[in-house]
C-alpha positions as CSV (number, residue, x, y, z in Angstrom):
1,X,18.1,138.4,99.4
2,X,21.9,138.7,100.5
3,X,20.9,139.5,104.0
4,X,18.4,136.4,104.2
5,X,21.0,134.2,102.8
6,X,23.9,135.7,105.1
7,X,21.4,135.3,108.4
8,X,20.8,131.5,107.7
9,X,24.1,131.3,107.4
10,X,24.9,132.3,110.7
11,X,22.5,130.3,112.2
12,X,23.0,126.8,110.8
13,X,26.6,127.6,112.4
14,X,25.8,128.5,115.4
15,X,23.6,125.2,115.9
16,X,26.7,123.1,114.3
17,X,28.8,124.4,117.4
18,X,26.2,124.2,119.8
19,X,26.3,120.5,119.3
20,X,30.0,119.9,119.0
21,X,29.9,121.6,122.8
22,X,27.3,119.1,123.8
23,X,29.8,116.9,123.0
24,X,32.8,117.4,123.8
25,X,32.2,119.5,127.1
26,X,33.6,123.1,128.1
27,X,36.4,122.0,128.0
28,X,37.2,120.4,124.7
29,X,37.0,116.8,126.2
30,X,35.0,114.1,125.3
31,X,32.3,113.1,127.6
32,X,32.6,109.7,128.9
33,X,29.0,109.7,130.5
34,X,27.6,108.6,126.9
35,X,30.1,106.2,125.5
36,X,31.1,104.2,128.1
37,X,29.0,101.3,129.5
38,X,27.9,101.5,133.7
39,X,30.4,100.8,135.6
40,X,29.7,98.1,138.5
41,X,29.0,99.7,142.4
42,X,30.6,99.0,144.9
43,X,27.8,97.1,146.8
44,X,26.8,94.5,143.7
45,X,27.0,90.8,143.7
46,X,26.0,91.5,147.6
47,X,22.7,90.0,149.0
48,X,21.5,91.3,152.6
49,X,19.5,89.4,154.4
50,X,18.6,90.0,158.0
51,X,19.5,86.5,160.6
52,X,16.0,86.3,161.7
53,X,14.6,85.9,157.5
54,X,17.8,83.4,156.7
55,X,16.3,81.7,159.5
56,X,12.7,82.0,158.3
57,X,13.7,80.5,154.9
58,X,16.0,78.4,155.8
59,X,19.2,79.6,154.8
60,X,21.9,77.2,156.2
61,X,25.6,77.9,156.1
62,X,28.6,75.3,156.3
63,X,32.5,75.9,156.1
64,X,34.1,74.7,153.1
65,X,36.7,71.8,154.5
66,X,39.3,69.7,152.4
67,X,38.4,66.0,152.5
68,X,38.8,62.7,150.4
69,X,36.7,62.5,147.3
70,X,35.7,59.8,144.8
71,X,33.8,60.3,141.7
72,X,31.2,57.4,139.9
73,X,30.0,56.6,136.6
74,X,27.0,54.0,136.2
75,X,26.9,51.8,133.6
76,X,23.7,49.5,132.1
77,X,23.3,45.7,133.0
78,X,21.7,42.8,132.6
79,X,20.3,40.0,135.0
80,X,21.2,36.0,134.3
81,X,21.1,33.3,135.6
82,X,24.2,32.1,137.6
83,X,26.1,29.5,134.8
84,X,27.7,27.5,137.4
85,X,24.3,26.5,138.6
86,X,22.5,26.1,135.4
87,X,22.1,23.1,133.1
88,X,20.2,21.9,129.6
89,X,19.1,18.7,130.2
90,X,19.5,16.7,126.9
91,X,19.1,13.1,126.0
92,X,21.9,10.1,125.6
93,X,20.1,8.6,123.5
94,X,17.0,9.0,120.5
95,X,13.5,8.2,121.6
96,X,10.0,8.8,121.6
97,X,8.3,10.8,124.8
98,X,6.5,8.9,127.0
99,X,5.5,11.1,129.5
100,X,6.5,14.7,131.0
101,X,6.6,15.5,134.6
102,X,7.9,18.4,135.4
103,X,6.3,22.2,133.6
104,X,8.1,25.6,133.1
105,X,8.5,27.7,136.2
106,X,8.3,24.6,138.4
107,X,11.5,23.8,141.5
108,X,12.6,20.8,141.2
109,X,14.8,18.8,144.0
110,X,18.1,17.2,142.5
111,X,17.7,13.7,141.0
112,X,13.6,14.0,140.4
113,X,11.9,12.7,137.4
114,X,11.2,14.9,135.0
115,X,10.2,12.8,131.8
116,X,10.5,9.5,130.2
117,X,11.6,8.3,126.8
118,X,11.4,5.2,124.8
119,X,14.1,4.0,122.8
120,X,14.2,1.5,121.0
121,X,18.1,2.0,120.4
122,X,18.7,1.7,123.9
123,X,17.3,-2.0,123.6
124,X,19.2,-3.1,120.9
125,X,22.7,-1.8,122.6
126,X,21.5,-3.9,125.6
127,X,20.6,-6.8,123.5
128,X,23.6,-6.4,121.9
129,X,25.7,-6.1,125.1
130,X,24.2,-9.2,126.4
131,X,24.8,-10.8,123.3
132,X,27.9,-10.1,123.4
133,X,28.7,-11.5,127.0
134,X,26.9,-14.7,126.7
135,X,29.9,-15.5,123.5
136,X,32.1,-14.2,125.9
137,X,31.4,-16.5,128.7
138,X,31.6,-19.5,125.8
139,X,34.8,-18.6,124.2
140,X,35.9,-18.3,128.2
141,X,34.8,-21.7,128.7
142,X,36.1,-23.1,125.6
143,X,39.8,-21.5,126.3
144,X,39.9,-23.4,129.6
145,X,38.9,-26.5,128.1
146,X,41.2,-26.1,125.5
147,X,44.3,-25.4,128.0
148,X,43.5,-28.7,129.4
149,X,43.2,-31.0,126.8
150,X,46.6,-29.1,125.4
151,X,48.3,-30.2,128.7
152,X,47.0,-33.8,127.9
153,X,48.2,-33.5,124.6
154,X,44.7,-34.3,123.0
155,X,44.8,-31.0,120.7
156,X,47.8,-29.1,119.0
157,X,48.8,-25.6,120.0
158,X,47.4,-24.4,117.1
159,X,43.9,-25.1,118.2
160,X,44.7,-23.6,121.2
161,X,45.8,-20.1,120.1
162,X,42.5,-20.6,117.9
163,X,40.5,-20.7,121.0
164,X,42.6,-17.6,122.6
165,X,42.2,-15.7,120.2
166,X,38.3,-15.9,120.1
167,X,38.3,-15.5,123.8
168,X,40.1,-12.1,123.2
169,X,37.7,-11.2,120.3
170,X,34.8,-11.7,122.5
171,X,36.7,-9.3,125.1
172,X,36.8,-7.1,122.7
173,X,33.2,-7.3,121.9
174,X,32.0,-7.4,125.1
175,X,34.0,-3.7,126.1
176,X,32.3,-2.3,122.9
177,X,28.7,-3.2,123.7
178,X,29.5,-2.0,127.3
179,X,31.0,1.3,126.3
180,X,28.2,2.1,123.9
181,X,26.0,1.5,126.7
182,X,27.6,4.2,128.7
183,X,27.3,6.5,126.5
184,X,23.7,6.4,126.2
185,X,23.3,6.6,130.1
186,X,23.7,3.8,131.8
187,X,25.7,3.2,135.1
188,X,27.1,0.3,136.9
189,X,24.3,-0.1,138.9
190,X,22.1,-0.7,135.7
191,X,24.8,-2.9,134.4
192,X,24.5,-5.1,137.6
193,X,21.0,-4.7,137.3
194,X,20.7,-6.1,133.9
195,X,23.8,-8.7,134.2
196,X,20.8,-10.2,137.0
197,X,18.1,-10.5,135.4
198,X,18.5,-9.7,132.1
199,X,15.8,-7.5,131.3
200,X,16.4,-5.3,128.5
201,X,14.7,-1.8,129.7
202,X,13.8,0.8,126.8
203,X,12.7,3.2,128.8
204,X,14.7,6.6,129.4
205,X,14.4,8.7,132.6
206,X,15.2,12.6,132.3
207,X,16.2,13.5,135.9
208,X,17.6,16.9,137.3
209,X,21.1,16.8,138.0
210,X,20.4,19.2,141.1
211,X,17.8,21.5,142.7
212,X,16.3,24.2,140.8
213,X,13.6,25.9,138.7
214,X,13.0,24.8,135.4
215,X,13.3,28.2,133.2
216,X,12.8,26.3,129.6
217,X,10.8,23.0,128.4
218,X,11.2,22.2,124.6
219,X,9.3,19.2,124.8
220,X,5.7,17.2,125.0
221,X,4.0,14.0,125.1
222,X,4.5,11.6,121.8
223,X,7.1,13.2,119.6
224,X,10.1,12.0,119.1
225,X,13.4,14.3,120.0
226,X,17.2,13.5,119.0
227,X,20.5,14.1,120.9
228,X,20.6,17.7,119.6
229,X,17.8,18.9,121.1
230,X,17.7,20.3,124.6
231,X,14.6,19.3,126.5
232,X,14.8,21.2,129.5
233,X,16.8,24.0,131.2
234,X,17.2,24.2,135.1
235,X,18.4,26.8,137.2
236,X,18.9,27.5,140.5
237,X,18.1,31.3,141.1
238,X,19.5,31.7,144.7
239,X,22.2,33.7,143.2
240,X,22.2,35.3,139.7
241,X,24.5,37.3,137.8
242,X,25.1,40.8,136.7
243,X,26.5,41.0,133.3
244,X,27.6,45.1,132.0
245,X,29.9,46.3,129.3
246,X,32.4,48.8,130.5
247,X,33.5,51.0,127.5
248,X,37.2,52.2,127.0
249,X,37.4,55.3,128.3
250,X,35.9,54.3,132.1
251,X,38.1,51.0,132.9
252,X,40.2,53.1,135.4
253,X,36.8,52.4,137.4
254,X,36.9,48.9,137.3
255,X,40.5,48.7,137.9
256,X,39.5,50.7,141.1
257,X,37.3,48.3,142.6
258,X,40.3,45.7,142.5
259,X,42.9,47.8,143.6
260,X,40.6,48.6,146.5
261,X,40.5,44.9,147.9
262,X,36.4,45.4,148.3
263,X,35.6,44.5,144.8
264,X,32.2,45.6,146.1
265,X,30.0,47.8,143.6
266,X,26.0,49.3,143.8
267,X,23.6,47.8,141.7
268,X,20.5,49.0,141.1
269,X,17.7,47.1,139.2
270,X,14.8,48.8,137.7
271,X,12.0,47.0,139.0
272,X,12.7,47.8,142.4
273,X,13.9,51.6,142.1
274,X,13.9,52.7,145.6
275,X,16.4,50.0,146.5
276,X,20.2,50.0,146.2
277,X,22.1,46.0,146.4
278,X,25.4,45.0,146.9
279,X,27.3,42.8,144.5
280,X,30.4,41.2,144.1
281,X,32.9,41.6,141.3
282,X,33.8,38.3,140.2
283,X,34.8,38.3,136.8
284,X,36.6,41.4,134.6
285,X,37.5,40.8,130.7
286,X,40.8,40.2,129.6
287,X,40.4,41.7,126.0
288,X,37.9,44.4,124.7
289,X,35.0,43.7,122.5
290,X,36.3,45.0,118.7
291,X,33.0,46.0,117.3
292,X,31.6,47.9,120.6
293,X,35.6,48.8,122.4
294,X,34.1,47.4,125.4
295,X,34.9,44.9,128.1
296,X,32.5,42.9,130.2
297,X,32.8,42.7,133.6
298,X,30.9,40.5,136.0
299,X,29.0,40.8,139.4
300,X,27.1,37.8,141.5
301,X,24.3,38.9,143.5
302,X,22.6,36.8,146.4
303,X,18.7,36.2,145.2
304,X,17.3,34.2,147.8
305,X,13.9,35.4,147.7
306,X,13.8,35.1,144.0
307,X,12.8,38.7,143.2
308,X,15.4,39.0,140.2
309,X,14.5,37.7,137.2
310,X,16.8,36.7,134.1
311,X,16.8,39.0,131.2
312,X,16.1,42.1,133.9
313,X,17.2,45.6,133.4
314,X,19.8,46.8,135.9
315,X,22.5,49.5,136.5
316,X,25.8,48.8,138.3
317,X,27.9,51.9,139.8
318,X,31.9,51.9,140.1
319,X,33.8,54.2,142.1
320,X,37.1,55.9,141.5
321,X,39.7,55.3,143.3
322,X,39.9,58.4,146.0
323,X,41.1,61.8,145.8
324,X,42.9,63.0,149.2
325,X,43.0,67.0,150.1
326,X,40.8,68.1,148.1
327,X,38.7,71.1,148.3
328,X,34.6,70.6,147.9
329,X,31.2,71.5,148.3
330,X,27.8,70.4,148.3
331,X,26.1,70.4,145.2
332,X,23.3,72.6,146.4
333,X,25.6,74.9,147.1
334,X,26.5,75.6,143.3
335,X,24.3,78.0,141.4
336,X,24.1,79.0,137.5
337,X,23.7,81.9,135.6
338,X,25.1,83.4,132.1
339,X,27.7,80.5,131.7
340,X,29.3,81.9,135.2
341,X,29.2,79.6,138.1
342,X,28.8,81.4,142.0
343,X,28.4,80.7,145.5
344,X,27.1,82.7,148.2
345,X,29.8,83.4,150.4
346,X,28.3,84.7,153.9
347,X,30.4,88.1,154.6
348,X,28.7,88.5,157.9
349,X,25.4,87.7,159.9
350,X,23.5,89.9,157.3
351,X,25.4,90.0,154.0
352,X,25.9,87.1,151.4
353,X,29.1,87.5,148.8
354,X,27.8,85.4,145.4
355,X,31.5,84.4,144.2
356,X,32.8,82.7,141.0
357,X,34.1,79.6,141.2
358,X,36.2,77.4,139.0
359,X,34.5,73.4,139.8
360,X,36.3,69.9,138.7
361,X,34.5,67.0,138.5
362,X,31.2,65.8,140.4
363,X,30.0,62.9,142.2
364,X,26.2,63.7,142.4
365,X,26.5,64.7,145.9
366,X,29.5,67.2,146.1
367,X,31.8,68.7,143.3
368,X,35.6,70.2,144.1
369,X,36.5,73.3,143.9
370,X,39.4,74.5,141.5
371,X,39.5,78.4,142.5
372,X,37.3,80.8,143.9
373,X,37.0,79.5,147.5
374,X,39.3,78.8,150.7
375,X,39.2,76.7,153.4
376,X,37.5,78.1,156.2
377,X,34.7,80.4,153.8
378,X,31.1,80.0,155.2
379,X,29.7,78.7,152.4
380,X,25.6,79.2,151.8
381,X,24.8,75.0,151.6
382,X,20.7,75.5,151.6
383,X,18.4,78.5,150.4
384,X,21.1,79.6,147.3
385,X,18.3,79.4,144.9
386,X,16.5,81.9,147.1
387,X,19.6,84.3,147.2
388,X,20.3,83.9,143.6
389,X,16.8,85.3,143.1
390,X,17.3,88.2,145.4
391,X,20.7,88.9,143.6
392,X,19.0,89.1,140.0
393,X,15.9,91.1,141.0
394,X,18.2,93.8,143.0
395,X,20.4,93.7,139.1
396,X,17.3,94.3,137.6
């Protein structure tokens, strides 16, 4: 039993030292060859690619130049109607419809008829105005007579500072009645008009004070409608405006536009997608919206086929101010992978570097370039997606 035990003892030492050599080498060393991770040859991050397949897949190539750059940011808009050339068309005066003329969606010229009223109020301010100048032409008579008789010494002056000062009472009278007159409409050509043949009119005309389409009607035949109400709206849709809210943060864009002179900015409206307009910047806010830190700005946008509608969805792009010297390229050139981001970096006719790059900001079209590139390095421009594929299967 002794020599059994004494055999497995050398045994189960022999294997315990066996395995510290596997490990540590002849020489006593540890072996790096199962610790340490692969180290990276010499020929990865290389893609090969003969001229005549870069040509059969397209591969283009471009330097990498310095140049001016601007960036953009797009904010969301809305279409209305230009409020210069816009109007609700209300009454003077309280009244019954009599008739309506004009329907929504209709162009008008300036100065047609677009409905009628009757009101009765109107008559009795014209009733009252002639009234009022009929005691005006008497107490005008009876002042002159009274001057005369006073210069005859028939009356006192007493009774003729009576008669002057009716005379100026009936002034007085006769300016109100006028007045209130004007204020429910009426001109002096009406006021010749009914001086002549006095012929008290109670009917109202609506008329459009200028050409245009009528985008709201708020009335119909027989009911009555006060001074409050607005009866029509009329527009004229050769021009409309672009109304966005710029927030906080991306003013520096608007303050571009002016300090460019151009004051010139993209819009885009979604109904038409495929198109890009031009519009003028006409109006920037002074002070920012509390509730929203926003500030409206405003564009005017010719519309003379009448394709934009009020209350339309839009989009309005604004421009930085440029960036000279700097270092970019093309969007397509810039490929992901793992966080990292490369270009393909053509070494020769055959061989394609992918290098990291550090980027700055983007326009849509090109991006700069912070490190990782010079000027001068043939940059791949089209078929990087193609050599980034290459690259991963040869890792693989």
């Amino acid at each position: 039993m002794r020599r059994v035990a004494r055999g497995f003892t050398v045994w189960a030492l022999g294997l315990l030292f066996g395995a510290a050599a596997a490990v540590f080498g002849c020489d006593g060393a540890p072996s790096t060859s199962a610790v340490a991770p692969p180290q990276t040859s010499p020929g990865e991050g290389l893609v090969r690619l003969s001229a005549k397949e870069s040509l059969r897949v397209g591969v283009a190539v471009a330097p990498v130049a310095r140049s001016e750059f601007r960036t953009h940011r797009e904010f969301p808009a809305l279409i209305q109607p230009n409020q210069r050339a816009m109007a609700d068309i209300t009454t003077l005066v309280r009244g019954r419809v009599v008739d309506v003329y004009a329907d929504l969606g209709q162009q008008v010229e300036a100065n047609a008829l677009l409905a009628i009223l009757y009101s009765s109020d109107l008559g009795l301010a014209q009733s009252a105005y002639l009234k009022a100048r009929a005691r005006l032409h008497l107490a005008e008579q009876g002042y002159e007579r009274a001057k005369f008789l006073l210069q005859e010494q028939v009356i006192g002056e007493a009774e003729a500072q009576r008669r002057q000062a009716e005379l100026l009472s009936m002034q007085a009278e006769e300016h109100e009645s006028r007045d209130r007159l004007k204020l429910l409409g009426m001109d002096d050509d009406q006021f010749l008009r009914l001086g002549r043949s006095r012929n008290i009119q109670s009917h109202v005309p609506i008329v459009a004070p200028f050409a245009g389409r009528i985008i709201g009607r708020n009335m119909t035949r027989g009911e009555v409608v006060e001074t409050t109400e607005k009866l029509f709206v009329i527009a004229d849709l050769s021009e409309v405006w672009v109304l966005a809210n710029i927030p906080e943060r991306d003013i520096a864009f608007v303050h571009a536009i002016h300090a460019s002179g151009a004051r010139q900015a993209e819009i885009r409206v979604n109904a038409y997608p495929k198109e890009v307009m031009t519009g003028t910047m006409t109006y920037v806010g002074d002070v920012l919206d509390p509730a929203t830190r926003t500030m409206q700005v405003r564009l005017e946008l010719p519309n003379p086929d009448g394709r934009l509608k009020p209350e339309m969805f839009a989009t309005i792009r604004l421009s930085s101010e440029p960036q000279p010297d700097q270092l970019i390229v093309p969007d397509a050139a810039l490929q992901q992978d793992q966080g990292r981001t490369f270009v393909f970096v053509q070494r020769d006719a055959d061989t394609y570097e992918a290098r990291d790059v550090q980027i700055g900001e983007s326009n849509g079209i090109a991006t700069t370039i912070l490190s990782g590139l010079s000027e001068g390095d043939r940059v791949v421009t089209h078929g990087a997606f193609l050599l980034k594929s290459e690259l991963l299967k040869k890792q693989v």
